[in-house]
C-alpha positions in Angstrom: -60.2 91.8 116.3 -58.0 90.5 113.2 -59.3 86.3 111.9 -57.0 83.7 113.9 -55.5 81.4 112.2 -56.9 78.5 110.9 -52.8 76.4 112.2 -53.4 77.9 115.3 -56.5 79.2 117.1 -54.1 81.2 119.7 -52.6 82.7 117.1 -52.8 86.5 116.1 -52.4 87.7 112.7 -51.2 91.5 112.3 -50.9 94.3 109.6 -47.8 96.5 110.8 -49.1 99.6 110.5 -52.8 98.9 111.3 -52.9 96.8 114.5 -55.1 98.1 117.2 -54.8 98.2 121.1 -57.4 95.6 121.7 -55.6 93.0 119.6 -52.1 94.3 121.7 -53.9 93.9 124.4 -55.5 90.4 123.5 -51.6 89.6 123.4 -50.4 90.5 126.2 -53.5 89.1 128.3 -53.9 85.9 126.7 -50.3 85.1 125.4 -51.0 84.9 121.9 -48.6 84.2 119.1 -48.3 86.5 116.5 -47.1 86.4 112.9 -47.4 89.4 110.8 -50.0 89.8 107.3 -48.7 88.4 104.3 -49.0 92.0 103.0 -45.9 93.1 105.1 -43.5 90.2 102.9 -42.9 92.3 100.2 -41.6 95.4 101.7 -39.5 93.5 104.2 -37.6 91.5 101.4 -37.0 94.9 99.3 -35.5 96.6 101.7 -33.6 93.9 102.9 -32.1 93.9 99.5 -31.2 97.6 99.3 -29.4 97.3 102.5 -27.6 94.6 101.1 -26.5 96.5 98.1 -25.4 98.9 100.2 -23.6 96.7 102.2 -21.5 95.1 99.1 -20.7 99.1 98.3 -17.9 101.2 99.0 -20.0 104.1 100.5 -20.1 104.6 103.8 -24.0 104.0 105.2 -24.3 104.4 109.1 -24.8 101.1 110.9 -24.4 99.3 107.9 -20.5 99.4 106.9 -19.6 101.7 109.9 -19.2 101.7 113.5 -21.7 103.1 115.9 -22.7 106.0 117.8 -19.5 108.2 118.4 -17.5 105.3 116.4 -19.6 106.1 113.1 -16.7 107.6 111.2 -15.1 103.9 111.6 -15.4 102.2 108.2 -16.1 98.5 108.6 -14.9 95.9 105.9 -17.3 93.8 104.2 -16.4 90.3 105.6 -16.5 91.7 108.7 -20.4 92.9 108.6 -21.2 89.4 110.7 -19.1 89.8 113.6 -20.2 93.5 113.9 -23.7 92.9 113.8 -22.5 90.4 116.6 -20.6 92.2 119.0 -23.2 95.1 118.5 -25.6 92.6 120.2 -23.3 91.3 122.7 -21.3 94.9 124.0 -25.4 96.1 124.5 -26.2 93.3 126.7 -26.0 95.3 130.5 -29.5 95.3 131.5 -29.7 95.0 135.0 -32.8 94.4 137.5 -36.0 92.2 137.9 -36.5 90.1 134.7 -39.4 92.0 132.4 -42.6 89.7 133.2 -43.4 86.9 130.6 -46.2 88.8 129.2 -44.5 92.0 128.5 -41.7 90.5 127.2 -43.6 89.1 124.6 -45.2 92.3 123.8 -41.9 93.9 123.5 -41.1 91.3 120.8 -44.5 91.7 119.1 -44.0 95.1 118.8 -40.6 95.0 117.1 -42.6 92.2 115.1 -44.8 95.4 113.8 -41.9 97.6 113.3 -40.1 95.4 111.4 -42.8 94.7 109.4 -43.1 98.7 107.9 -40.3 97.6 105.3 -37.6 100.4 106.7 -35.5 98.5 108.6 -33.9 96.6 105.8 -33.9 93.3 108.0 -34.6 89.7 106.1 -37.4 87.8 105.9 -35.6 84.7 108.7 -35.5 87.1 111.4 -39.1 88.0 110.8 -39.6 84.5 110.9 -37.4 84.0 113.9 -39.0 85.9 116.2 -42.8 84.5 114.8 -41.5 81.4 115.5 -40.4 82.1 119.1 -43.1 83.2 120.1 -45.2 80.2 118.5 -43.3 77.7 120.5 -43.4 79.6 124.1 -39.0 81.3 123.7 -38.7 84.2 125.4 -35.6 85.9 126.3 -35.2 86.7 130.0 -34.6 90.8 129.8 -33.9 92.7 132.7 -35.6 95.7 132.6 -33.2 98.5 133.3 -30.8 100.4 131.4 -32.8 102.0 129.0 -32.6 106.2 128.8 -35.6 105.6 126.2 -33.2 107.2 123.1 -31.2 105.7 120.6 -33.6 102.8 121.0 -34.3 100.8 124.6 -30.6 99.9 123.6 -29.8 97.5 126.4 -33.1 95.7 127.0 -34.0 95.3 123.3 -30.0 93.5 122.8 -31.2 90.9 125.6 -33.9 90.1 123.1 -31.9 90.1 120.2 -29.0 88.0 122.3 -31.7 85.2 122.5 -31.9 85.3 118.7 -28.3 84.4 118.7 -28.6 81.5 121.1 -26.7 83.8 123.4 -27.5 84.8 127.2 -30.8 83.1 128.8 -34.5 82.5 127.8 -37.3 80.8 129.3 -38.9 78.0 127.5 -42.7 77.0 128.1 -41.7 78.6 131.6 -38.5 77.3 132.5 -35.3 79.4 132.3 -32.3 78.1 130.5 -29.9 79.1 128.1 -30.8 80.4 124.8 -29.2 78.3 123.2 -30.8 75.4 125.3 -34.0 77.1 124.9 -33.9 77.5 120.7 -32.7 74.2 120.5 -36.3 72.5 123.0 -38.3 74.5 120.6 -36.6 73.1 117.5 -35.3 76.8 116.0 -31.6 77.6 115.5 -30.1 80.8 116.1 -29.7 83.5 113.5 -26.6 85.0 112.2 -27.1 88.4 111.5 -26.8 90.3 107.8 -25.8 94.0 107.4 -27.8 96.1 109.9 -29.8 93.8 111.5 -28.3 93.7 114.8 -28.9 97.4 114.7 -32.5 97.7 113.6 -33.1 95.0 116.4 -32.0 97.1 118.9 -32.7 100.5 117.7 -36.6 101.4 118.4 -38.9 102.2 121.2 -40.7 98.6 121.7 -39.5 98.5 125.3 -40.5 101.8 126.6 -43.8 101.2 124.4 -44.4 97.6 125.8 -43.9 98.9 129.7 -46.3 101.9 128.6 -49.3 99.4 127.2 -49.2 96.9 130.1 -49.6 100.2 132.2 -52.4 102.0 130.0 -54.3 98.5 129.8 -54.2 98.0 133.9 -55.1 101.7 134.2 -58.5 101.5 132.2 -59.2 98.2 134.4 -58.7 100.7 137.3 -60.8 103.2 136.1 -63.7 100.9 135.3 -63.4 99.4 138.7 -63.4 102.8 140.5 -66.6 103.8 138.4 -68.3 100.6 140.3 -66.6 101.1 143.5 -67.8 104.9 143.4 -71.2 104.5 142.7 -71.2 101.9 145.8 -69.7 104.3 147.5 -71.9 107.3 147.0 -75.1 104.8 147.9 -72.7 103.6 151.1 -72.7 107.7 152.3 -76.3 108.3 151.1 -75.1 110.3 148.7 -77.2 112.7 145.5 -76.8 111.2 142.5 -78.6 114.9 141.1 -74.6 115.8 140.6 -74.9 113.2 138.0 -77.3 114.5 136.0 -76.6 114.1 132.3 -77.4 117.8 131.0 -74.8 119.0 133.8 -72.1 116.9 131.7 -73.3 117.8 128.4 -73.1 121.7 129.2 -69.3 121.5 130.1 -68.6 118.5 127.2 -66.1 116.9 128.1 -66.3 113.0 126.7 -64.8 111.5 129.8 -67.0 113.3 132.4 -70.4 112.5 129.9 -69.6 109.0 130.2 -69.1 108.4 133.8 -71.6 110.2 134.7 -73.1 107.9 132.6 -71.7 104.8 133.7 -72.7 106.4 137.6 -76.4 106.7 136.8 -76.6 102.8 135.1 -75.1 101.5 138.0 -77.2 103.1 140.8 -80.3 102.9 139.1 -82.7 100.9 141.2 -81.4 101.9 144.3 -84.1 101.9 147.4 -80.8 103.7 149.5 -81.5 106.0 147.2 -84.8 106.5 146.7 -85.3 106.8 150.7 -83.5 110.1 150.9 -84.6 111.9 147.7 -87.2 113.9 149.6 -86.4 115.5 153.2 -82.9 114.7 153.3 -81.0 118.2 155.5 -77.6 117.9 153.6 -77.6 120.6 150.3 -74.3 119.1 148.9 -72.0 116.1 149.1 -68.2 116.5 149.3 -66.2 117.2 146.2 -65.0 112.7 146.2 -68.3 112.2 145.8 -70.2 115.0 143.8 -67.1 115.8 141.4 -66.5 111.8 140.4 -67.3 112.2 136.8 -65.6 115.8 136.8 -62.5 113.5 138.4 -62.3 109.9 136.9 -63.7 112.0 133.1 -60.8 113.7 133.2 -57.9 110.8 134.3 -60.3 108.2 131.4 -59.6 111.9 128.9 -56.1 111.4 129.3 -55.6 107.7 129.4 -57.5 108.2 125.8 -55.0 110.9 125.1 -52.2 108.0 126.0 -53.7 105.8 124.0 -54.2 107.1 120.7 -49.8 108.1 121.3 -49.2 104.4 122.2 -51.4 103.1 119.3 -49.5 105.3 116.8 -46.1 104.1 118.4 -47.0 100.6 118.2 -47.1 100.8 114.7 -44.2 102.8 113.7 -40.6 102.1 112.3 -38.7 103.7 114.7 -34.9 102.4 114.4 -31.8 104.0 112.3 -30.7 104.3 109.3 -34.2 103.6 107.7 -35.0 102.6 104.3 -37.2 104.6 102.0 -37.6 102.1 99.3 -39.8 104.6 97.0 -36.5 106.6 96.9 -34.3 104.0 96.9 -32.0 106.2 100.2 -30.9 104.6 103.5 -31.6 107.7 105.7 -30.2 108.5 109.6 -32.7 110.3 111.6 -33.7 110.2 115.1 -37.3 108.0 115.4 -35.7 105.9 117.8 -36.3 109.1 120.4 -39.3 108.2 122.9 -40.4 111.3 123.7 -43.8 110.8 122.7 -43.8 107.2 124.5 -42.2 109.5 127.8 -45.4 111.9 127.7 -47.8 109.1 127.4 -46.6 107.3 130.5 -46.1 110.5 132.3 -50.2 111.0 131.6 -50.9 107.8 132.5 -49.0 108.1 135.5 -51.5 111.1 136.3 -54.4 109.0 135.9 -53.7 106.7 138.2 -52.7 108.9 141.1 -55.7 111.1 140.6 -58.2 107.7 140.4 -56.6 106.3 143.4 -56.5 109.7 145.5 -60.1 110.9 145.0 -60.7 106.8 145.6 -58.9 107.6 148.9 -61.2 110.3 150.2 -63.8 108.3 149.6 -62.7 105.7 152.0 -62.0 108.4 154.2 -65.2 109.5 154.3 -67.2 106.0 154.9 -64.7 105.1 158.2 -65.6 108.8 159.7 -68.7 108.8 161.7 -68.9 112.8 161.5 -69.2 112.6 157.7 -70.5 108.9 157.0 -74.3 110.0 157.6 -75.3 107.3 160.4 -72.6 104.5 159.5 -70.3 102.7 162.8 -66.9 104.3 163.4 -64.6 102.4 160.8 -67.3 100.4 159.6 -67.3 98.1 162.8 -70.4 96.7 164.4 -68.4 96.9 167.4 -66.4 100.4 167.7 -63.8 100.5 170.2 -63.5 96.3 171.4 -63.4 96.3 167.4 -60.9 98.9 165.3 -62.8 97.8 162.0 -61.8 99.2 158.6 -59.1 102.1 160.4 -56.1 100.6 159.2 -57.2 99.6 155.8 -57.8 103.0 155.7 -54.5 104.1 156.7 -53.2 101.7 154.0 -54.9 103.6 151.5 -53.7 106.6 152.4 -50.1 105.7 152.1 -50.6 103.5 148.7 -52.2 107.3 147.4 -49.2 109.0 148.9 -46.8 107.0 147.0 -48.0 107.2 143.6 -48.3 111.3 144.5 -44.6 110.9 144.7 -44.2 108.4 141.5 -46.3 110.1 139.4 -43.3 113.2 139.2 -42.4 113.7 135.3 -39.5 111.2 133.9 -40.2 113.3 130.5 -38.8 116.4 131.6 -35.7 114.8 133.2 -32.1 113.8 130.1 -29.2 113.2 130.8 -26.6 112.8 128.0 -24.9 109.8 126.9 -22.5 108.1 124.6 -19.8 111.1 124.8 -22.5 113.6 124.2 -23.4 112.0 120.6 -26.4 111.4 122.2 -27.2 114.3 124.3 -31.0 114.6 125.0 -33.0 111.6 125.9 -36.8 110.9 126.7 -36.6 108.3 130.4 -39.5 106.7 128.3 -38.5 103.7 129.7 -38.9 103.7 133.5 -41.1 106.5 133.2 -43.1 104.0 131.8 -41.8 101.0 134.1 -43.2 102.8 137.3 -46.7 102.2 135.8 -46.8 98.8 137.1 -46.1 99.5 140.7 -48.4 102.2 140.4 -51.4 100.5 139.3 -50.9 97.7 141.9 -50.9 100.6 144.5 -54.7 101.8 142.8 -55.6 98.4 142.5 -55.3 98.2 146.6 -56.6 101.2 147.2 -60.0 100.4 144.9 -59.8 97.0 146.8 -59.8 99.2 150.0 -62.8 101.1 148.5 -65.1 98.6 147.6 -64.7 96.7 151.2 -65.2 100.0 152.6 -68.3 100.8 150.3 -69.9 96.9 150.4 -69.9 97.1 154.4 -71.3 100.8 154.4 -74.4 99.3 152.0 -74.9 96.3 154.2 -75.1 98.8 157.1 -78.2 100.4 155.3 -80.6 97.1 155.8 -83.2 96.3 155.2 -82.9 99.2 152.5 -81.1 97.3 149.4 -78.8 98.7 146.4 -79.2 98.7 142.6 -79.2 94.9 141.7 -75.8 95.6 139.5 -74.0 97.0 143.0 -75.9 94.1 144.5 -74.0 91.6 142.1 -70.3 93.3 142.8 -71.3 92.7 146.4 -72.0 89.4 145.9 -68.3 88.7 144.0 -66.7 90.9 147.0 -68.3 88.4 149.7 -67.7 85.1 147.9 -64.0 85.9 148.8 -64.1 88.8 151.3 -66.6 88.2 153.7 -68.1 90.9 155.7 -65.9 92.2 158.9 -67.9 91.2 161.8 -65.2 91.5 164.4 -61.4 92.3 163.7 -59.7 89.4 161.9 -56.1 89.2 160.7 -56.6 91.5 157.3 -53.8 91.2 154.9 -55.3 88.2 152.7 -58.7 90.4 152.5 -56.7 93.5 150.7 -54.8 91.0 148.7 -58.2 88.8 147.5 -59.7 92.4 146.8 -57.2 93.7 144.8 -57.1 90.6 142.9 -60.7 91.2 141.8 -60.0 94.6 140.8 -56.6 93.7 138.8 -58.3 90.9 136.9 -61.6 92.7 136.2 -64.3 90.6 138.6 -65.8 93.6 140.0 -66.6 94.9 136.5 -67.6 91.5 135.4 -70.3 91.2 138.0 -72.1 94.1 136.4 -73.9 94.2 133.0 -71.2 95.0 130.4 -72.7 97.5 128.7 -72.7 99.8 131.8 -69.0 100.5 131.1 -68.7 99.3 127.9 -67.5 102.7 126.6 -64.7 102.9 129.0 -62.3 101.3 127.1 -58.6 101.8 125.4 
């Protein structure tokens, strides 16, 4: 993590070009400010100069003294460089949908923060400041969050942004929604009136699609901790082996991913007297594939959600709007970075992550509510089968939470369409492909939920035999909220308390943090 600042302790200092996940992701959990290194200055101002050389010229530079798009041939007169940087912002404005969530919103504006701050967008050092400033005094633009085909920038939900910069369209201040203007003005900023380019390299660039992919790869590797507790509860739940975990089994096949859950598996059920009781003499050879093949499983979805990661880390920190400026060479270049095709695949792995972790998740809930395969539990984990129905709906829950993210996690990447009279004819869907990443990870964090009631009440069933004193600890945080299913009660707040503790990290929390310490973005 980068020094705060010494003016503000909530504040986040970054180097465009260097800033890593964990301090993203300290952002978009905490709501930090942000103002870029001091380093960046320099390379900001110069090539806000060239572009203003080339702005006072009489050769046509793209975005600069020219229309857009398909109206690039247009050649725009000098005094008019204002209003077209204006009406740039304003004809983009046609998001549509749910408001982005405060905390994404202000990651979307960090990250164009970092792009920025490369010195190739040619933008001057008061919009830098603007946005700092914004986001120091609690201004965020409201931003619906469709519209975007993820190519030629997140076009539409990145001009809501830069509409807020102009006191145009609404904002939230400290909360409350309001005007821009309104909102600028509470926070003592005025609006900015934007130079040659600017209103393009604002909305040119990936920072949506990218922001909507981060806030899913965080929650996902919350998810995939959680199921690595909730798993190892589970396998003691079933009286499961834990010889499948064996390290030198992982180390022959090598895979970093399986290694450490296997890993993470062992730490957590070490201890166990469930286990111990049924090392020797126990009839069963193997346990099914959701519980022998976890570390094979949840490896492979934390493998790819690295994968994701190292994409999203590069794309955090890259320029990626048009024309750019290559101040060592003194050219104003069109090329194509704002294209989030690599932003696309990432979310499309992610996507596979979590409907892999939620679906072997499901089978293991399956398998603690069936008495044929539970080894000795009640039907559906009910003292009372039959007067009492138990766990059977939860579940059924499961089951269709699993189906759904089967059917959400189908490519976006593969899928274009073209736009802008077929200038721009190939585009990445980066940006709901990426958008679905939310709804899919509050499906896992149900089903997990789901899981560890399912796994806590299938330990408790094994009394007087006790679990590993860190399964005995998520327990505890389970039941301080969720208390144990005697007889059938009215079950809706229970998966909503334990999907809470999933999606803000308790069950992890309750265990020592070096156990899955190495699962991490």
């Amino acid at each position: 993590m980068p020094a705060l600042s010494e003016a503000n302790l909530s504040e986040l200092i970054l180097t465009p070009g260097e800033t890593t996940l964990a301090q993203l992701e300290s952002v978009w959990r905490k709501g930090l400010a942000v103002r870029l290194a001091d380093s960046a200055r320099p390379g900001i101002a110069a090539s806000a100069a060239r572009i203003q050389a080339a702005a006072n010229g009489d050769v046509p530079v793209y975005g600069v003294n020219t229309g857009f798009g398909k109206l690039a041939s247009i050649k725009i007169r000098s005094e008019d460089t204002a209003t077209l940087q204006r009406n740039l912002i304003l004809s983009h404005c046609c998001g549509v949908g749910e408001p982005v969530e405060p905390e994404t919103t202000r990651l979307i504006m960090v990250l164009k923060l970092l792009s920025l701050g490369r010195g190739a967008s040619g933008v001057r050092p008061e919009v830098i400041a603007l946005i700092e400033n914004m986001l120091a005094q609690g201004v965020l633009p409201v931003i619906p969050s469709q519209g975007s085909v993820g190519a030629s920038g997140d076009l539409a939900p990145l001009a809501h942004m830069a509409a807020t910069m102009l006191g145009e369209g609404r904002a939230t201040h400290k909360g409350r929604e309001m005007p821009s203007s309104e909102a600028l003005a509470a926070a003592g900023l005025a609006p900015v009136v934007l130079a040659a380019k600017e209103g393009l390299a604002l909305i040119n660039g990936t920072q949506a699609s990218t922001a909507f992919a981060l806030a899913g790869l965080f929650d996902a590797f919350a998810s995939a901790r959680a199921a690595l507790v909730t798993s190892s509860l589970s396998t003691d739940a079933i009286m499961g082996s834990t010889a499948p975990f064996l390290e030198e089994i992982h180390t022959l096949r090598g895979h970093r991913g399986q290694i450490l859950a296997a890993r993470a598996i062992r730490g957590l059920m070490e201890g166990s007297e469930i286990r111990e009781s049924h090392r020797v003499g126990d009839t069963r050879v193997q346990d099914p594939y959701c519980i022998r093949c976890q570390p094979q499983v949840t490896g492979a979805c934390i493998d790819l959600l690295w994968q994701a990661a190292s994409t999203l880390e590069i794309e955090s920190n890259a320029a990626t709007d048009n024309p750019l400026v290559l101040t060592s060479q003194d050219l104003i270049v069109s090329g194509g970075n704002f294209h989030a095709e690599p932003v696309a695949f990432a979310a499309d792995q992610i996507a596979l992550a979590i409907t892999e972790i939620g679906a072997i998740s499901q089978r293991r809930i399956a398998l603690m509510v069936d008495p044929a395969l539970s080894h000795d539990l009640p039907p559906f984990l009910t003292p009372d089968p039959g007067l009492n129905s138990g766990l059977m709906i939860a579940e059924v829950t499961s089951a269709a939470l699993m189906s759904e993210n089967k059917h959400l996690a189908n490519p976006c990447s593969t899928d274009s369409t073209p736009t802008s009279a077929n200038q721009e004819d190939h585009v990445s869907m980066a940006a709901h492909g990426a958008r679905r990443l939310k709804r899919m990870n509050a499906n896992l964090a149900h089903i997990i939920g789901i899981e560890a009631m399912c796994a806590a009440a299938g330990v408790e069933f094994r009394a007087p035999l006790t679990t590993s004193a860190p399964l005995q600890s998520v327990i505890a945080t389970l039941r301080a909220t969720v208390p144990a299913l005697d007889q059938d009660r009215y079950m809706a707040p229970d998966l909503t308390e334990a999907a809470r503790l999933v999606r803000e990290g308790a069950l992890v929390a309750a265990v020592a943090p070096e156990l899955l310490a190495e699962v991490t973005a």
